[in-house]
C-alpha positions in Angstrom: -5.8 -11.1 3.2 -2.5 -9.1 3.8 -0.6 -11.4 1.8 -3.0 -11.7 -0.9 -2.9 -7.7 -1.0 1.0 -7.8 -1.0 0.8 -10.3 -4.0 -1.7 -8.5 -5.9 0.2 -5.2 -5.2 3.4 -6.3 -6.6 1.7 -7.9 -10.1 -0.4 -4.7 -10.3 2.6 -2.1 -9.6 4.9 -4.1 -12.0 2.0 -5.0 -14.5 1.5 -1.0 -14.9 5.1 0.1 -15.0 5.9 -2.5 -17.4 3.2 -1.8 -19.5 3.6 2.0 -19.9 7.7 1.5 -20.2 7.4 -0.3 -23.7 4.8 1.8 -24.4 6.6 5.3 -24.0 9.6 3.5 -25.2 7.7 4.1 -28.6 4.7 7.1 -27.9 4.1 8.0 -31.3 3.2 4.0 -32.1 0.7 4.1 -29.3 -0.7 7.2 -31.0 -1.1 5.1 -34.1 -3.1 2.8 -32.1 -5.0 5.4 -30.1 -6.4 6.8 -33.8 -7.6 3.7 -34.5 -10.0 3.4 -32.0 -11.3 7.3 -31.9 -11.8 6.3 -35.8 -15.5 7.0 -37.0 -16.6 2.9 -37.2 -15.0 2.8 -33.0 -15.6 5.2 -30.7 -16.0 8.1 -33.4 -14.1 10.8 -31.2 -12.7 12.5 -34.4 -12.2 15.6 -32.3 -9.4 13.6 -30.2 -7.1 12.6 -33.3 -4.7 15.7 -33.8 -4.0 15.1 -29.7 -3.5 11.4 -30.4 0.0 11.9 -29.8 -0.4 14.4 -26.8 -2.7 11.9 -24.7 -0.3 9.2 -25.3 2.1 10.5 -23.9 0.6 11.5 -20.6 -1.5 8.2 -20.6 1.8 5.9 -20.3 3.4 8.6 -18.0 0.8 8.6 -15.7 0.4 4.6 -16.3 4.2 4.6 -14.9 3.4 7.0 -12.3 0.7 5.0 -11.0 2.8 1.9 -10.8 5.3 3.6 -8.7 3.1 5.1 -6.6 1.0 1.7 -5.5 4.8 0.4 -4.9 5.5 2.7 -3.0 2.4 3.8 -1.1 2.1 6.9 -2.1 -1.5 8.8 -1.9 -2.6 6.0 -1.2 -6.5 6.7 -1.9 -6.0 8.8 -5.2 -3.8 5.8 -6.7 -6.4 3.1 -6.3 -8.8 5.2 -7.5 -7.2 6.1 -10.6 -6.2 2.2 -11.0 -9.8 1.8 -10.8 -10.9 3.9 -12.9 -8.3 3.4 -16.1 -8.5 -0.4 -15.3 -12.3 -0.1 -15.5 -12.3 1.8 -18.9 -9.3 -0.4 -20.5 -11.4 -3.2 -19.4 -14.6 -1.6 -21.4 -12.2 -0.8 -24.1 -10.6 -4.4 -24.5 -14.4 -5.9 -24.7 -15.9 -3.6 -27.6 -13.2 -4.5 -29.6 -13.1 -7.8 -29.1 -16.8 -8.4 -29.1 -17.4 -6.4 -32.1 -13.6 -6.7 -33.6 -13.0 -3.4 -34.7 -9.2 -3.1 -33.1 -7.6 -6.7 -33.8 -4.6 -5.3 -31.4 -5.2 -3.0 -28.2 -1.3 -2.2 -28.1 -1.8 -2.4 -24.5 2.5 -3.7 -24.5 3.2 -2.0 -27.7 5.1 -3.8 -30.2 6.3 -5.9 -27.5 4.1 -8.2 -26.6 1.4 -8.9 -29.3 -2.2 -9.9 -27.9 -5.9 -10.8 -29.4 -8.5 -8.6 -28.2 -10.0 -11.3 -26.2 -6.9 -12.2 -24.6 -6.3 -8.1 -23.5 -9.5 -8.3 -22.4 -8.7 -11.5 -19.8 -6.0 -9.5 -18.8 -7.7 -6.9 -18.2 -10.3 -9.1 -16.0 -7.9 -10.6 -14.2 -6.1 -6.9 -13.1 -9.7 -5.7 -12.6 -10.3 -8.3 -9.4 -6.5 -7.6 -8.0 -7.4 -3.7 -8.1 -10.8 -4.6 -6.5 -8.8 -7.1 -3.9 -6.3 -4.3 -3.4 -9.2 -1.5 -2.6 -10.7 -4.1 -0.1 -7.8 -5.0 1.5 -6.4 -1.3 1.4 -5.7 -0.9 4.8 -2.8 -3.5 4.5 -1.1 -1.1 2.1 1.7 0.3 3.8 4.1 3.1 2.8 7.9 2.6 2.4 10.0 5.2 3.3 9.4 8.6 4.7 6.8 10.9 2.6 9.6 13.1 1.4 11.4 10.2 0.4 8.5 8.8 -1.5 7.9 12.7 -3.1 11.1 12.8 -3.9 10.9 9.3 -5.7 7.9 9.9 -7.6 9.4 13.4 -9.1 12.5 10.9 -10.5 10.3 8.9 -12.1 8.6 11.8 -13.5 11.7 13.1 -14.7 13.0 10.0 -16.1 9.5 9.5 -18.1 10.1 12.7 -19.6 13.6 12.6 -20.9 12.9 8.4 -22.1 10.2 10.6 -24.3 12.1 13.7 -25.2 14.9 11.3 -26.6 12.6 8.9 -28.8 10.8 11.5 -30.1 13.8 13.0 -31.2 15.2 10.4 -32.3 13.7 6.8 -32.6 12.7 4.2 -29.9 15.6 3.1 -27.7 14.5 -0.7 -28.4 13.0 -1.9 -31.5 10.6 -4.3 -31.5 9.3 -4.3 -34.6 9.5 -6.6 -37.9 11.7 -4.2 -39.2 14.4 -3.9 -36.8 18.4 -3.3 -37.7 19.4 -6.8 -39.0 15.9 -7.7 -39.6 15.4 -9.2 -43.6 12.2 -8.0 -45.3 12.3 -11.0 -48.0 12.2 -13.2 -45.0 9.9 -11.7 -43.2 7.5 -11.7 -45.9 8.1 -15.6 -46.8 5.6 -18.2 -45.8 7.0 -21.3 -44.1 6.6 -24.5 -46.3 5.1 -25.9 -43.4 3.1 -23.2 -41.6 -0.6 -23.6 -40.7 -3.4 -22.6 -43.2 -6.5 -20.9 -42.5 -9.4 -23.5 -41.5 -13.1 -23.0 -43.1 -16.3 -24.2 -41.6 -18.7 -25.3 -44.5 -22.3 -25.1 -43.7 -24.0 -27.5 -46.6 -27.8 -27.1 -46.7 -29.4 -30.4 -48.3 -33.0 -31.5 -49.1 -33.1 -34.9 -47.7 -36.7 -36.7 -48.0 -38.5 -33.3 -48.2 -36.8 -32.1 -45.6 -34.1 -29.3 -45.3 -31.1 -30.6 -43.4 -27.7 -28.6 -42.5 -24.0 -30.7 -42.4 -21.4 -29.2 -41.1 -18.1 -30.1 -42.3 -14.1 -28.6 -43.0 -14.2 -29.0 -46.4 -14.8 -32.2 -47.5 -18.3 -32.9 -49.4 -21.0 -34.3 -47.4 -21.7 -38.5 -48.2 -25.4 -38.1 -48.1 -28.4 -38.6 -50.9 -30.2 -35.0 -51.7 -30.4 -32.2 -53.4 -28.3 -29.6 -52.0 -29.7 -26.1 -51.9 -26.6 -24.0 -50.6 -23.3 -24.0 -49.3 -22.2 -21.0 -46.5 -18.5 -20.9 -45.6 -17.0 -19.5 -42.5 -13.1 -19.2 -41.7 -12.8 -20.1 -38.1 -9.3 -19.9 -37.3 -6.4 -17.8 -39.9 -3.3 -19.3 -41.0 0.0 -18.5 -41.0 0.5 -14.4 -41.5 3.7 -13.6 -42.1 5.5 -10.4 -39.6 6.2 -8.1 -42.6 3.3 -8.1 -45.3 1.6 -5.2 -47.1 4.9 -4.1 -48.0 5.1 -3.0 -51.7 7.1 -0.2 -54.1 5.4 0.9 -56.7 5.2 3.6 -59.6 3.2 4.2 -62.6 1.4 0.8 -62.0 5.1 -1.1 -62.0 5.9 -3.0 -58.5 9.6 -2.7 -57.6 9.6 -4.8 -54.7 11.9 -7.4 -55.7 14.1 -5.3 -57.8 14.7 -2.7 -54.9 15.0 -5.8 -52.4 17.8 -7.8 -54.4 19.7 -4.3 -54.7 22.8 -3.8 -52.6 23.6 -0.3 -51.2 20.2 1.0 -51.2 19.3 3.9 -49.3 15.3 4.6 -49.0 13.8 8.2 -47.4 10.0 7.1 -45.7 7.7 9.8 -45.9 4.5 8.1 -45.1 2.3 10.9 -45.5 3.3 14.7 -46.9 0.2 16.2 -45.4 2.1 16.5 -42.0 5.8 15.7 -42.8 8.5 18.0 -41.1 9.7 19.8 -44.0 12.5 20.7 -41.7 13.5 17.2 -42.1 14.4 17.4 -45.9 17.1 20.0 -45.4 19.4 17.2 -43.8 17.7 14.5 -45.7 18.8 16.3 -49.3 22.6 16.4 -48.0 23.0 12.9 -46.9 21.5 11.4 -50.3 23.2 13.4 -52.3 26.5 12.2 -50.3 25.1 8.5 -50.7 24.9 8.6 -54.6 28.2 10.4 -54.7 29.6 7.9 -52.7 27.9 4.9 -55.1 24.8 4.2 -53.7 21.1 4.1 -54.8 18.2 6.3 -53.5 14.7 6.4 -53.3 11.9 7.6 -51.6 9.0 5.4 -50.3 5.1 7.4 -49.2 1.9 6.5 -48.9 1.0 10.6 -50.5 -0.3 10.9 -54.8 2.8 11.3 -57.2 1.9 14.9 -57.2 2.6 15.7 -54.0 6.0 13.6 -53.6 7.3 15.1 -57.1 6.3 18.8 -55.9 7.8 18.2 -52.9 11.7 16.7 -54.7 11.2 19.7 -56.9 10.8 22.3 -53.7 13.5 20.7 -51.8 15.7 20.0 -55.1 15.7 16.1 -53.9 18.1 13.7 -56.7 15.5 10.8 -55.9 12.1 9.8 -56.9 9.6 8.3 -54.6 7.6 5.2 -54.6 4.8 4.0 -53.5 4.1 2.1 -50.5 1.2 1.7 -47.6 1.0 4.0 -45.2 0.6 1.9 -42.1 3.3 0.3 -43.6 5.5 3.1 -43.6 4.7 4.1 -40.0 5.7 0.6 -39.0 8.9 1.0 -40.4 10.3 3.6 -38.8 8.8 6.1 -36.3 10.1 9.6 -37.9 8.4 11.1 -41.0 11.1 11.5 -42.5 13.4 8.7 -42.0 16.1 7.1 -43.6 16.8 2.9 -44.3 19.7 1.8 -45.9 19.0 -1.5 -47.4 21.3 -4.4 -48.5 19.6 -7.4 -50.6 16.7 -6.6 -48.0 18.3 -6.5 -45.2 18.1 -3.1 -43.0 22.2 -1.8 -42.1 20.6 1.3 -40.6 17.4 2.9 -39.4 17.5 6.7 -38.6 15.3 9.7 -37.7 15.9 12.8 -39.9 17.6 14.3 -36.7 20.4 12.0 -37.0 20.5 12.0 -40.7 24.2 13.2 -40.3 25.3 9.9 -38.9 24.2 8.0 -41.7 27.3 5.9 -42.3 28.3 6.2 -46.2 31.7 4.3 -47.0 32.4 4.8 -51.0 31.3 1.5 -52.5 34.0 0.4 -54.6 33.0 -1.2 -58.3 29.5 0.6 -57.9 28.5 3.1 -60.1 30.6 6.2 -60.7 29.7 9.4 -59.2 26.6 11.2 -60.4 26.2 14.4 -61.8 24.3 16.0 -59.5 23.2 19.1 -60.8 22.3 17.5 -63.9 20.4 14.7 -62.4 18.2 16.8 -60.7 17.4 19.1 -64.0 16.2 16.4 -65.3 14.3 15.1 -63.2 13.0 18.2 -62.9 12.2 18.1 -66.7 10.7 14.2 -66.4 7.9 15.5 -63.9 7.3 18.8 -66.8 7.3 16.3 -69.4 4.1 14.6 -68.4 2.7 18.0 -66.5 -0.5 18.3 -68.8 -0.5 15.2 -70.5 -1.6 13.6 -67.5 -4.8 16.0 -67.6 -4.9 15.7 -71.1 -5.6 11.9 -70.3 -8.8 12.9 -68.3 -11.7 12.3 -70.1 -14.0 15.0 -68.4 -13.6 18.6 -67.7 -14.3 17.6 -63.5 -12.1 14.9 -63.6 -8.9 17.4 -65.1 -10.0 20.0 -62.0 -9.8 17.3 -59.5 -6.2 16.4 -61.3 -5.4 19.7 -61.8 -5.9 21.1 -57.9 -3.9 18.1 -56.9 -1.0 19.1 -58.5 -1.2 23.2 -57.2 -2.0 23.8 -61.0 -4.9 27.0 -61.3 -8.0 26.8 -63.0 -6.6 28.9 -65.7 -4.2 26.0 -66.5 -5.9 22.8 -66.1 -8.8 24.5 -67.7 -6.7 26.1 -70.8 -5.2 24.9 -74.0 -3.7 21.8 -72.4 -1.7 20.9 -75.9 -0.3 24.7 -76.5 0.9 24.7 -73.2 2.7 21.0 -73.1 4.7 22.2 -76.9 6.1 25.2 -75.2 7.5 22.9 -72.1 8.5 20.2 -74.7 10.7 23.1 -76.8 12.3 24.3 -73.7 13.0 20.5 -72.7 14.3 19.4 -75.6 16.3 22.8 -76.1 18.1 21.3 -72.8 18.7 17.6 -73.4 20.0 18.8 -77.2 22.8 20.5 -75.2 23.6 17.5 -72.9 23.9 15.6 -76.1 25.6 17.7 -78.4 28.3 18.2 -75.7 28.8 14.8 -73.3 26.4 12.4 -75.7 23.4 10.7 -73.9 22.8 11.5 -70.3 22.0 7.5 -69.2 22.5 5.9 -66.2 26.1 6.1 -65.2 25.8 9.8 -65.6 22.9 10.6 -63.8 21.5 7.3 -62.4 18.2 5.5 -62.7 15.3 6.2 -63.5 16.9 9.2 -64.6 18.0 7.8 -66.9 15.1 7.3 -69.3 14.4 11.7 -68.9 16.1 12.3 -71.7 14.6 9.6 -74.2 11.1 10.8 -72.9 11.8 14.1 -74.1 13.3 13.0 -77.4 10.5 10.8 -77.4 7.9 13.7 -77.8 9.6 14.9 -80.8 10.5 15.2 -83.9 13.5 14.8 -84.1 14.2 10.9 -83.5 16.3 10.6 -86.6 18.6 13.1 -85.7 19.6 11.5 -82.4 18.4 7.5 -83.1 21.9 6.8 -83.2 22.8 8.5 -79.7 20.5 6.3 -78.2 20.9 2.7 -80.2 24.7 3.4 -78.5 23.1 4.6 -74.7 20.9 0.9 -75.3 24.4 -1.2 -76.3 26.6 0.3 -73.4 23.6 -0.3 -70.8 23.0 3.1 -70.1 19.3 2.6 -70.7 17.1 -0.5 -70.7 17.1 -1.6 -74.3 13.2 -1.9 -74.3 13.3 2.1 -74.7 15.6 1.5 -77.6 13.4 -0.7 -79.4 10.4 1.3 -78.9 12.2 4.4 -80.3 13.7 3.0 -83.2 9.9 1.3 -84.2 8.7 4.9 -84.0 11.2 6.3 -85.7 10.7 3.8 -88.8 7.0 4.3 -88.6 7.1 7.8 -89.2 9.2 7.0 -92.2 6.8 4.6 -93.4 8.8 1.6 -93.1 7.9 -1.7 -91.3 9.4 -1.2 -87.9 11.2 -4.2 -86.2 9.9 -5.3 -82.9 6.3 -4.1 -83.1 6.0 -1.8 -80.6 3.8 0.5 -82.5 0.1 0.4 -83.4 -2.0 2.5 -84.9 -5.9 3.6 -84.4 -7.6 5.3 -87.0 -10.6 7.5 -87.6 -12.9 5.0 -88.7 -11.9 2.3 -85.3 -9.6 0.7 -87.4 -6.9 -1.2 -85.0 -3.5 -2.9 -86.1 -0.1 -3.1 -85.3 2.1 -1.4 -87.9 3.7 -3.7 -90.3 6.6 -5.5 -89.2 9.8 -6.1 -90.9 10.2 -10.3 -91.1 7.3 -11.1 -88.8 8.0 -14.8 -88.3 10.9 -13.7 -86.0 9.4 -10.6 -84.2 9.3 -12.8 -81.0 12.3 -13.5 -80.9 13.7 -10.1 -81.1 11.5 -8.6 -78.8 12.9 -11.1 -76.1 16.0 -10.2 -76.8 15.4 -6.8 -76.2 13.8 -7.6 -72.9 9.7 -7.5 -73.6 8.3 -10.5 -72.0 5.0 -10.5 -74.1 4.8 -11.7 -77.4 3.4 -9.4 -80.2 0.1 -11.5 -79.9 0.0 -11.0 -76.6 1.1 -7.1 -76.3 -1.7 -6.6 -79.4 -4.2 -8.1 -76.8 -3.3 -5.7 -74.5 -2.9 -2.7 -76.7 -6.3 -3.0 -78.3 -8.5 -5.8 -76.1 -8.7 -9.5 -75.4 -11.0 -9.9 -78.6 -8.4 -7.9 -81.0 -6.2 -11.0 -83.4 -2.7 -9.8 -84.3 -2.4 -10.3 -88.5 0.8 -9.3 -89.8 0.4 -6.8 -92.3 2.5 -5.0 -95.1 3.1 -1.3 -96.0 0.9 -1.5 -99.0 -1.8 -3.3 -97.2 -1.6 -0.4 -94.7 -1.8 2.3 -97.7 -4.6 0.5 -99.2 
């Protein structure tokens, strides 16, 4: 018995130290988990989630603690009691969610040391009987060293405990072990092995053989037997291959950027997974650095999980020169550990990971044969004027009066101005716009990417876009679209408006036209029988039968038509 309870002290004392090391190694992750079981559909202890991150920290401390102290011998009674106890509970924990599988990972060794709910829950057994063995056998647990030795011991740990999670709160966890580590490759972390396992299915095939009902069981494969089958069930019984990075997406208006952003060398990326409780205090440092890193050549975005509202309110309050994209949020908290917190990326590869505390030490050598530097001020005007640009056209695209307040409180607008003359109020924003952008060109031509980068780029052709004066400016941008300065797609789509309003045929068929009556068509086209042809050189990847389907509906036939067919 007395070397049993040495044995079983040892695995236990190590077992608990370990365990709350990697976990306050990274607190705020153990948080993340924490939520997910006081969530509504676990233990629905809403009440606990805004001191999520509070009881994680003094659970690992005191899991450390306790470790220590059964190592030791110290208070001796109140630390098997408390193993008991939290062992006892963990143990309770581990079983709901594996029996009813409502937390697929107890994060019981973090990031660490991934584990299936059943298989926490065997550990959990297992440390359940050595506690129990060590609480029989407890008077074989002997104290080392003197009890001011052992007080004085305890305290360290304490110590150390706290300043391990001062610094990673601070900063970022001291060891990363994560998907998306320094040096880690998010392409290849999201690739599937040729040769990795596939999820297996159970089919369930119900037959009538003879008059009878009769249930086969098989993988797949259809059952060799004479009747009438009545119905199939599937089940999958064991998943395939998942890769370590999934979920992982940037997207804007509908358009995924994932592969564009992840071939891209010298990218820099700000996470904000959620603006509802982002330090702001972070953005002060965080505007600096990126406004160094496009200087210096490099690209910048944002990535959130929050509405396009709220990320282009908050750019405009903290004069940001970057847009944000789209990504999930658990995502995002997986990623990095600070909200925000700054990636820079290399064809997908992460160079740096940093909390906004260390923004500063972002490392930005000046890329050489990147783009030249930025005009900054001008970049963020108009971006300023891009987010103005659609202000109450995006409401104006709501189809009922509830649906533009929902929009409208979103983006801090009041109800006099989601409520008012939506149209008056976009034409008064448009004329101060274009009153801007007529400047820019007038004095250094069209503002495009080299200028003030991309997607900023496009600002400027949106605002000319919306007005009516194409024709004096048509050529300013047929040159932007020849230099590269903006995707000739934009070109094209301009110069077919342009020639519509004229009441010419345009020339890539970009425009179509709806009428009073419900009568659809795509406005005449100058040499039809070739349209395709230009529109792939301009870089459309539909062809005008296609983009017709799309414009007006899967039942809609392209039919060329002329100007007089039109006026007829």
């Amino acid at each position: 018995m007395k070397y049993l309870v040495g044995i079983s002290r040892i695995i236990v004392g190590v077992l608990f130290i370990i365990s709350g090391l990697i976990k306050l190694n990274d607190p705020v992750g153990f948080s993340f988990k924490l939520k997910d079981y006081f969530a509504p559909e676990v233990l629905d202890l809403g009440f606990l989630v805004p001191y999520a991150l509070l009881i994680a920290i003094f659970v690992v401390i005191f899991e450390v603690l306790l470790g220590v102290a059964l190592l030791l011998g110290y208070l001796k009674k109140f630390t098997l009691w408390a193993l008991l106890l939290m062992i006892v509970f963990f143990t309770f924990l581990t079983f709901y969610s594996a029996y009813f599988n409502k937390v697929t990972d107890c994060g019981c060794f973090g990031d660490a040391i991934k584990l299936t709910p059943w298989e926490s829950f065997t550990k959990d057994i297992v440390l359940l009987i050595l506690i129990l063995i060590l609480f029989v056998g407890r008077k074989y647990i002997q104290p080392f060293f003197t009890k001011g030795i052992r007080s004085i011991l305890i305290f360290a740990s304490f110590v150390f405990c706290l300043g391990i999670t001062y610094y990673v709160l601070l900063h970022l966890p001291i060891i990363d072990f994560r998907p998306y580590k320094i040096g880690a490759n998010i392409k290849e972390g999201m690739t599937i092995p040729e040769d990795a396992p596939g999820p297996i299915y159970e089919y369930k095939w119900k037959f009538k053989i003879n008059g009878e009902e009769k249930v086969i069981t098989t993988n797949g494969e259809y059952p060799q037997v004479d009747g009438e089958l009545i119905s199939t069930e599937t089940e999958m019984i064991q998943e395939g291959y998942t890769p370590p990075i999934h979920d992982f997406t940037m997207e804007r208006d509908g358009e995924d950027y994932t592969e564009q952003f992840l071939n891209e060398e010298n990218l820099v990326v700000v996470i904000a997974y959620s603006l509802g409780n982002t330090e702001k205090d972070g953005y002060i440092p965080i505007k600096e650095v990126t406004d160094k890193a496009l200087k210096n050549g490099y690209n910048v975005i944002g990535l959130s999980a929050s509405s396009q509202e709220m990320t282009e309110a908050l750019t405009e309050e903290y004069k940001l020169n970057f847009k944000f994209y789209f990504c999930d949020e658990t995502t995002l908290k997986t990623i990095v550990r600070s909200n925000p917190g700054i990636l820079e990326l290399d064809n997908g590869t992460i160079k740096q990971k940093l909390h906004w505390n260390d923004a500063q030490k972002l490392q930005l050598p000046v890329v050489e044969n990147a783009k030249p530097k930025l005009d900054l001020e001008m970049k963020r005007r108009l971006d300023s004027i891009a987010i103005l640009d659609q202000k109450y056209r995006k409401l104006m695209h709501e189809e009922s009066p509830e649906a533009r307040a929902e929009l409208g409180k979103k983006m801090g607008l009041s109800e006099a101005e989601y409520s008012g003359d939506l149209w008056k109020m976009q034409v008064v924003i448009d004329s101060a716009n274009l009153n801007y952008v007529e400047k820019i060109f007038k004095t250094v031509g069209y503002p495009g990417k080299s200028m003030v980068g991309e997607p900023t780029n496009t600002a400027a052709w949106y605002v000319l876009q919306h007005s009516n004066k194409i024709g004096e400016y048509l050529h300013l941008i047929k040159k932007a679209g020849e230099e590269g300065e903006i995707p000739m797609k934009l070109v094209a789509m301009m110069e077919d408006r342009y020639l519509m309003d004229e009441g010419r045929p345009q020339i890539y068929g970009t425009q179509g036209r709806m009428e009073g009556d419900g009568a659809k068509f795509i406005w005449p086209i100058e040499n039809p029988e070739t349209v395709n042809e230009r529109r792939k050189k301009a870089g459309f990847d539909e062809t005008i039968e296609e983009y017709a389907k799309r414009l007006f509906g899967e039942d809609f036939e392209y039919k060329p038509l002329t100007i007089e067919q039109v006026k007829q």
